[in-house]
Backbone as CSV, one residue per row, in Angstrom:
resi,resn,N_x,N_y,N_z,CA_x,CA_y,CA_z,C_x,C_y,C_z
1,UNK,0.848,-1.174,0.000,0.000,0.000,0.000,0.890,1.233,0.000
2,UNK,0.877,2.214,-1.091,1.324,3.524,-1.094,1.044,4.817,-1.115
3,UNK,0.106,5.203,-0.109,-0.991,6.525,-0.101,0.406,7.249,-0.140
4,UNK,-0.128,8.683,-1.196,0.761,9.904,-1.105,2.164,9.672,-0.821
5,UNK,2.797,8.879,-1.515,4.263,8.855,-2.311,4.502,9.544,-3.164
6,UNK,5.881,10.075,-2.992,6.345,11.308,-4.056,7.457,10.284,-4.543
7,UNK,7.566,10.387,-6.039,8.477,10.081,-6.813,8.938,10.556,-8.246
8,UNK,8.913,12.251,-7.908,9.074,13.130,-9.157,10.377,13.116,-8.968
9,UNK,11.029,13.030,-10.859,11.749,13.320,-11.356,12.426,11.968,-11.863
10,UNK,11.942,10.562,-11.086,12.371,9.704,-10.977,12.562,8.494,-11.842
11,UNK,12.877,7.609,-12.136,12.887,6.640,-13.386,12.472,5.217,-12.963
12,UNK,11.597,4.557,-13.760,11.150,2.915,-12.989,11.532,2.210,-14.645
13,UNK,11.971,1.422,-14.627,12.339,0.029,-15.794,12.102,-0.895,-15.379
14,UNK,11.098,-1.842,-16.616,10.618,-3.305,-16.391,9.970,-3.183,-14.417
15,UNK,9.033,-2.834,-14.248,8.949,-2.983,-12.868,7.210,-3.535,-13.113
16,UNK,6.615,-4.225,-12.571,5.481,-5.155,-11.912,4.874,-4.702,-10.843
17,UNK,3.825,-3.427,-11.304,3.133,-2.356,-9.813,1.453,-2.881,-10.538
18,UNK,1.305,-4.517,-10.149,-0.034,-4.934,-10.822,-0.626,-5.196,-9.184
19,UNK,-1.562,-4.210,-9.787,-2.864,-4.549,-8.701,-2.118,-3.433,-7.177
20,UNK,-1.460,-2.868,-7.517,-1.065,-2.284,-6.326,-1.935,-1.263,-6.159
21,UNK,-2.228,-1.015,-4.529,-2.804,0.092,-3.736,-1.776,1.784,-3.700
22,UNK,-2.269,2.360,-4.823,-1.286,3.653,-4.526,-2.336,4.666,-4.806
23,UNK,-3.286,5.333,-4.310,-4.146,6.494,-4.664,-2.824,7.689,-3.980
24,UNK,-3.626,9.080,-4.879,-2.330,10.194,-5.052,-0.925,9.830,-4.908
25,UNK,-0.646,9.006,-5.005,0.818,9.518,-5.672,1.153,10.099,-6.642
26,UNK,2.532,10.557,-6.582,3.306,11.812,-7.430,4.105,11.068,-8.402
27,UNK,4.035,11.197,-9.420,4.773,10.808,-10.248,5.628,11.673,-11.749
28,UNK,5.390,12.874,-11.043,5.347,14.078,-11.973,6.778,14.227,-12.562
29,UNK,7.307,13.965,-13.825,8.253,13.875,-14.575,9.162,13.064,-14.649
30,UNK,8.397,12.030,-14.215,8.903,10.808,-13.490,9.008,10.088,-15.705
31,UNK,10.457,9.189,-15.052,10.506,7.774,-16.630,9.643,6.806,-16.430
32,UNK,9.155,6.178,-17.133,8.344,5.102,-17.185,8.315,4.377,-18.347
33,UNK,9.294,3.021,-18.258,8.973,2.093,-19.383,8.927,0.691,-18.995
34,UNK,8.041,0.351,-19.631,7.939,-0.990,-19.424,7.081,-1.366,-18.058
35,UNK,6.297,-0.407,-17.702,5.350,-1.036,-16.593,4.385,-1.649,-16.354
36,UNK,3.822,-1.957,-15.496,2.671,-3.102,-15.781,1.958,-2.724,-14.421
37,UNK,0.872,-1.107,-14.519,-0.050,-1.407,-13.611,-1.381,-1.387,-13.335
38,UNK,-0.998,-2.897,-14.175,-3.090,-3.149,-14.684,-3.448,-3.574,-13.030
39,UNK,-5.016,-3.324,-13.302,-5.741,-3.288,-11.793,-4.987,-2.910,-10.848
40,UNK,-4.263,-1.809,-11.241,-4.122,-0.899,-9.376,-5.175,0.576,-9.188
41,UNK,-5.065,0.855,-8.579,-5.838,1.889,-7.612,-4.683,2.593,-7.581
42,UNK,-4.794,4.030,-8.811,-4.588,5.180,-8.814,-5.370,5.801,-8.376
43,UNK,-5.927,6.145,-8.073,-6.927,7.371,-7.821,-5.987,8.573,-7.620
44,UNK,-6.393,9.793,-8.208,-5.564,10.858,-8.170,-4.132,10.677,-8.043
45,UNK,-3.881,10.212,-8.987,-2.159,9.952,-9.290,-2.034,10.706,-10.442
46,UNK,-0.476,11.497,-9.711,-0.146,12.598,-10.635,1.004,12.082,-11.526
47,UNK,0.732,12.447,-13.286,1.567,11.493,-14.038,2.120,13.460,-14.803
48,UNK,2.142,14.231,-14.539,1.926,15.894,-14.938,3.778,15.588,-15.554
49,UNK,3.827,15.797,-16.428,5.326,16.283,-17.402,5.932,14.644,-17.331
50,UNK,5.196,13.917,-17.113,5.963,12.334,-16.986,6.492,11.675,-18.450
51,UNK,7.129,10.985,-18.579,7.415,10.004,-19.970,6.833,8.744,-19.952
52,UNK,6.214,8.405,-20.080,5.641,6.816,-20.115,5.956,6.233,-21.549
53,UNK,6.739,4.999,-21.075,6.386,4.114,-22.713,6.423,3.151,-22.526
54,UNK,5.407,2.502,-22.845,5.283,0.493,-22.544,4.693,0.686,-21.415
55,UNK,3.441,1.868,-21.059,3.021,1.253,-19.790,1.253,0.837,-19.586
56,UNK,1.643,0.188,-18.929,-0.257,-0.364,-19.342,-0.714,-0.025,-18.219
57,UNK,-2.318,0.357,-17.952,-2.928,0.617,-17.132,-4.173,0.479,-17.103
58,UNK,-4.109,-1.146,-17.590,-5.519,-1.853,-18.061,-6.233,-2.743,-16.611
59,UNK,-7.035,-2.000,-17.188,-8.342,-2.267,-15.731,-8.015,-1.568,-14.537
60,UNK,-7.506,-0.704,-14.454,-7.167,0.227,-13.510,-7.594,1.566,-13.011
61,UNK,-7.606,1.722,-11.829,-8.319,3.082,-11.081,-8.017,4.368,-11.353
62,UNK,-8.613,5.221,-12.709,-7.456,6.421,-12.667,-8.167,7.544,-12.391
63,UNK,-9.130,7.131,-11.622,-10.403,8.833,-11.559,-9.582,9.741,-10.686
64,UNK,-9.725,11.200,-11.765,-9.204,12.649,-11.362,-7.745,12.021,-11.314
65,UNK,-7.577,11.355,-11.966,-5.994,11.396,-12.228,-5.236,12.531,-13.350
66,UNK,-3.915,12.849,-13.138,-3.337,14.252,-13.766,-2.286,13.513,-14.515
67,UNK,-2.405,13.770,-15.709,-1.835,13.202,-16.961,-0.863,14.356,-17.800
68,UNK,-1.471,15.731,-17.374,-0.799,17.104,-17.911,0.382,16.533,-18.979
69,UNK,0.392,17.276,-19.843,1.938,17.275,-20.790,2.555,16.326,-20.767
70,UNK,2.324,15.087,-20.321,2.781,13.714,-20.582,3.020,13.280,-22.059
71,UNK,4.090,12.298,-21.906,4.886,12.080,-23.221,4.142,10.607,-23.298
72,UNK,3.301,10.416,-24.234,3.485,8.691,-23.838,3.287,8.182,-25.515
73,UNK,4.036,6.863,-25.069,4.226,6.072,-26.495,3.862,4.201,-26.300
74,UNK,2.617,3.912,-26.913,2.188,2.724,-26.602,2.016,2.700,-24.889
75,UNK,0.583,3.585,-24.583,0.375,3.407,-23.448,-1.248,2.957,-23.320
76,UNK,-1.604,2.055,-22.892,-2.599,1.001,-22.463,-3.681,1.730,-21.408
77,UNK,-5.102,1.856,-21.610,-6.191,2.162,-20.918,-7.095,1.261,-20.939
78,UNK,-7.059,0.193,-21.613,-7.591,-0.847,-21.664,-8.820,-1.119,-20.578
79,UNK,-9.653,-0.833,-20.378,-10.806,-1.204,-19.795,-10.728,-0.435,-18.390
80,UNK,-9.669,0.364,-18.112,-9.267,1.635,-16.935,-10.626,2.350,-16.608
81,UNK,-10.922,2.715,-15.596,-11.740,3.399,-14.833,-10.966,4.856,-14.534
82,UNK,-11.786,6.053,-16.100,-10.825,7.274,-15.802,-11.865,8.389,-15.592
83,UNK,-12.657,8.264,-14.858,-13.517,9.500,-14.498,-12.569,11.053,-14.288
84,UNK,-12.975,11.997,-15.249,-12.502,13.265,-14.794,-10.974,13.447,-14.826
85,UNK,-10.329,12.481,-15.674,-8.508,12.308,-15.574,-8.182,13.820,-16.540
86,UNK,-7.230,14.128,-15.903,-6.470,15.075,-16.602,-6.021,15.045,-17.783
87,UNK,-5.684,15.021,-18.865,-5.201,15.100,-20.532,-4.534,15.845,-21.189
88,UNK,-4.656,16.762,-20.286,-4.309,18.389,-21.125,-2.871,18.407,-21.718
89,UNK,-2.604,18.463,-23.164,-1.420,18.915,-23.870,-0.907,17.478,-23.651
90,UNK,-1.450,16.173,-23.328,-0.333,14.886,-23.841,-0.588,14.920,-25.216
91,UNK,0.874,14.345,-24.744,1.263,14.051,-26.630,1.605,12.471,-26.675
92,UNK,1.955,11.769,-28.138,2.433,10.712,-28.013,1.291,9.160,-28.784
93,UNK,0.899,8.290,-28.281,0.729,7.325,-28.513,-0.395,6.756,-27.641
94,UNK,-1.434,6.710,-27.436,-2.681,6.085,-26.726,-3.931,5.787,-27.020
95,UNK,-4.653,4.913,-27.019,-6.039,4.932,-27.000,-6.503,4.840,-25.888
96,UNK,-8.139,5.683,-26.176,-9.279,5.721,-25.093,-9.951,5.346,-26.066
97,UNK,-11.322,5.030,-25.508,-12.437,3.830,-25.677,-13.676,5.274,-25.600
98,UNK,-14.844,5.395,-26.072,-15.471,6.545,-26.260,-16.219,6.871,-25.224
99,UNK,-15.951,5.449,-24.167,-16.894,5.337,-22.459,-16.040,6.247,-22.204
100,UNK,-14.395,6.293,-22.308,-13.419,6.892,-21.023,-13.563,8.057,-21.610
101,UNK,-13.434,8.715,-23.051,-13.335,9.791,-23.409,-14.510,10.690,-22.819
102,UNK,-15.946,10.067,-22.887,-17.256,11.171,-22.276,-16.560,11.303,-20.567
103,UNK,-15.839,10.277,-19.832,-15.483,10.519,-18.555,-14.524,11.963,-18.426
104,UNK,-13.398,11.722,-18.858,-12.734,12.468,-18.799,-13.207,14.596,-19.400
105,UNK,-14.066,13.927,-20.395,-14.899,15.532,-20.541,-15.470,15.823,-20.274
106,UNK,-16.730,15.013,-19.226,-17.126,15.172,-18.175,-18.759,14.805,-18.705
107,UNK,-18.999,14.276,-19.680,-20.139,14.323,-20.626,-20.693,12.878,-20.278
108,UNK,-20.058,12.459,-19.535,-21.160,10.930,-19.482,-22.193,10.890,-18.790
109,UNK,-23.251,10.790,-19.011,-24.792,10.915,-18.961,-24.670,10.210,-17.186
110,UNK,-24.068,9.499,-16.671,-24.355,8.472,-15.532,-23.708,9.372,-14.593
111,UNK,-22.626,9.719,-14.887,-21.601,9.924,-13.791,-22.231,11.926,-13.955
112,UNK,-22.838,12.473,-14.743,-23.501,14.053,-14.491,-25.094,13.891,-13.929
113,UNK,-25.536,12.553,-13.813,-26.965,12.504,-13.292,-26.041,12.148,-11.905
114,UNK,-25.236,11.475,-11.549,-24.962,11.037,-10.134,-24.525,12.645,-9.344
115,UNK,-23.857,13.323,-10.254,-23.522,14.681,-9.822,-24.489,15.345,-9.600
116,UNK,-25.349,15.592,-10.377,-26.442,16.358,-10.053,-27.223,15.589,-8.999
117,UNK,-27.346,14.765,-8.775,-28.608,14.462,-7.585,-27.801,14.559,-6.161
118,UNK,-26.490,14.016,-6.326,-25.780,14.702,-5.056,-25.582,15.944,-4.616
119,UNK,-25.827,16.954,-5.414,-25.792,18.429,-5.080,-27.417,18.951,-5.019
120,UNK,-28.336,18.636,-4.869,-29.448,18.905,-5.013,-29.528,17.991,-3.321
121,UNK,-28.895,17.158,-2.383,-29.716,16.425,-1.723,-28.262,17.099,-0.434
122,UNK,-27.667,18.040,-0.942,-26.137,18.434,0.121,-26.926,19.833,0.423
């Protein structure tokens, strides 16, 4: 388990973070190749000026996660849970699926009816 770990600036190769518990962590300009962290629990994990390549993050937790100006090349969302993730100015190599894309712009019919009835009942 890794709540709120900082590891900006930092470099990971060939490393196996499957299924791991890490909501907010920092990962901001951090290297990344070759990772593998399908089914973990990002939640608000900051990936902001990072390099990713070869990293998968299939079936994985990435709501309100920060992606900012990220470099990525052959990077995996594969069936990821990305409500509200950050995007802004990546460049590089990825697919999203047209479920994650309405998430992230905030347009998905489920997750703006769940918003709205929670602010109407606060």
């Amino acid at each position: 388990y890794l709540q709120t770990c900082f590891f900006p600036d930092s470099s990971f190769t060939n490393c196996r973070m499957r299924s791991v518990s890490a909501p907010c962590n920092n990962f901001d300009k951090a290297s990344m190749n070759n990772i593998d962290f399908g089914q973990a629990d990002l939640y608000r994990a900051r990936f902001n000026g990072a390099s990713l390549r070869e990293v998968s993050f299939i079936d994985s937790e990435l709501g309100q996660s920060n992606f900012s100006n990220t470099r990525m090349e052959a990077v995996s969302f594969e069936g990821a849970s990305i409500p509200f993730a950050n995007f802004h100015a990546v460049a590089g190599t990825y697919e999203l699926s047209k479920t994650q894309e309405r998430m992230i712009f905030g347009t998905d019919e489920k997750q703006l009816e769940a918003e709205s009835s929670s602010l109407m009942t606060t």
